[in-house]
C-alpha positions as CSV (number, residue, x, y, z in Angstrom):
1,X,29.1,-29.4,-26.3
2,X,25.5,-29.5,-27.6
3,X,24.5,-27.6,-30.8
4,X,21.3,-26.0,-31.4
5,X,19.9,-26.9,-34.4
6,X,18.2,-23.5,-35.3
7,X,19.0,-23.1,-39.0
8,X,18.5,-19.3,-38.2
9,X,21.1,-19.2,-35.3
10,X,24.8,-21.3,-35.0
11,X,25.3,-21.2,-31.3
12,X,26.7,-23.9,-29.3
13,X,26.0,-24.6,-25.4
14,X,28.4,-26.3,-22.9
15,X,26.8,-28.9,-21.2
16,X,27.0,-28.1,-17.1
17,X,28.4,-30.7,-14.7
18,X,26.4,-32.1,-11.9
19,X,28.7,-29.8,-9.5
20,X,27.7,-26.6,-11.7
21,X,24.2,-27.2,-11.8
22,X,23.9,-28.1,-8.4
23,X,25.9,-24.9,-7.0
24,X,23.6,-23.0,-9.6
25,X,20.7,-23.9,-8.2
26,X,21.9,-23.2,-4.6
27,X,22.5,-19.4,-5.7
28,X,18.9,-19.2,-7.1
29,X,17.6,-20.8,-4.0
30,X,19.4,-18.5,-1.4
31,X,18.5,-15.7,-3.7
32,X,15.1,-16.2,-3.3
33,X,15.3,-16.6,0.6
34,X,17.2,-13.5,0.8
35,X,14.2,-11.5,-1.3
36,X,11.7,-13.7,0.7
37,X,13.2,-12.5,3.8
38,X,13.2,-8.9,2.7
39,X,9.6,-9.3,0.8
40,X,8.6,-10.2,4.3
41,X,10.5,-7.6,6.0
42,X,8.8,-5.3,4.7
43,X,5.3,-6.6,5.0
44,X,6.1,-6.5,8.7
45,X,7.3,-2.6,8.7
46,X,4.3,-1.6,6.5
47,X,2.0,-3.3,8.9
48,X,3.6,-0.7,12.0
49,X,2.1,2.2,13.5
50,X,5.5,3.9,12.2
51,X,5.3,3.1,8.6
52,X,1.7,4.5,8.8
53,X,2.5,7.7,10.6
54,X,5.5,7.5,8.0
55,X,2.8,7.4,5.2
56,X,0.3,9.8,5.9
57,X,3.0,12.4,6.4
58,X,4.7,11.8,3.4
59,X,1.3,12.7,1.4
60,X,1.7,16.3,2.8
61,X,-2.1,16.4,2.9
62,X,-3.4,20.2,2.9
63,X,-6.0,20.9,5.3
64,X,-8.9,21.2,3.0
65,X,-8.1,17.3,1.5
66,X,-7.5,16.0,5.3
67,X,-10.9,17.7,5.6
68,X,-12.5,16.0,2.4
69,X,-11.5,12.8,3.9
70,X,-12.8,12.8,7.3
71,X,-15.9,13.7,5.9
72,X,-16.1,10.5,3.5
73,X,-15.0,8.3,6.8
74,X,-17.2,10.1,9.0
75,X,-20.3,9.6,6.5
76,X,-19.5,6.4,6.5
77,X,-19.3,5.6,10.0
78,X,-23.1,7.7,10.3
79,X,-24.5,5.4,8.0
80,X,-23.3,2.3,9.7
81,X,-24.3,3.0,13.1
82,X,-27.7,4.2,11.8
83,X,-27.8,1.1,10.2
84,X,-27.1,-0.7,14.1
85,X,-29.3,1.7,15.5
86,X,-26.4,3.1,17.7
87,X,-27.9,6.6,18.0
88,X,-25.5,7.7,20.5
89,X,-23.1,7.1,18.0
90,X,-24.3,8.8,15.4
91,X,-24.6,12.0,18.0
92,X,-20.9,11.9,18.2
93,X,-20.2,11.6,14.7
94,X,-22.1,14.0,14.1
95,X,-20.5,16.7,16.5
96,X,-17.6,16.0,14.2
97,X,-19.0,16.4,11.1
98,X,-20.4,19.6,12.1
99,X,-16.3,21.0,13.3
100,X,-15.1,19.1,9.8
101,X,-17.6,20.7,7.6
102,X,-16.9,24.0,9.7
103,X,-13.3,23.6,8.8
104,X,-14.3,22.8,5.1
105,X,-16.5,26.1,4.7
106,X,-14.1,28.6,5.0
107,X,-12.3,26.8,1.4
108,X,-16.2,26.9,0.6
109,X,-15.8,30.7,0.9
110,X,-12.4,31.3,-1.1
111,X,-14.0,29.3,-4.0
112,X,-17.0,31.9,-4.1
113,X,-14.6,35.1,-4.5
């Protein structure tokens, strides 16, 4: 038995056996593999075309912020293939821009009244 010589606490410790110690640290270490496993696990499943279906349905997305956020992608995409001078690129994006931002003005209109 070991005491701690804290004046501000009396406690006393028993000392662990080899055995103890060495069955204690086989707990911790399985412990670990099992949340490693599982830590992994579920790296794997977030990295699935199910978890991101999954995802994106869970945010319950109305159509005006499904909208909003084509629009930022779809920018995006413009200005990199102007960028790469990939003109016939930038024709198709903007064909969807122009249904997006079709979708988008009828909140446009709501907003006015």
């Amino acid at each position: 038995m070991i005491k701690d010589n804290n004046k501000n606490k009396q406690q006393q410790y028993d000392v662990m056996t080899e055995l103890e110690l060495s069955k204690l640290a086989e707990k911790i270490v399985g412990k670990m593999m099992r949340l490693k496993t599982v830590e992994d696990w579920f790296k794997h499943m977030a990295k699935t075309k199910l978890a991101d279906n999954i995802d994106h349905d869970d945010l319950e997305l109305t159509e005006e912020q499904y909208a909003i956020g084509q629009i930022a992608k779809l920018m995006t995409l413009l200005n990199l293939f102007q960028e790469n001078e990939e003109y016939e690129k930038c024709a198709i994006v903007k064909r969807r821009l122009d249904i997006v931002n079709a979708m988008l003005k009828k909140y446009e209109d709501d907003n006015e009244i």
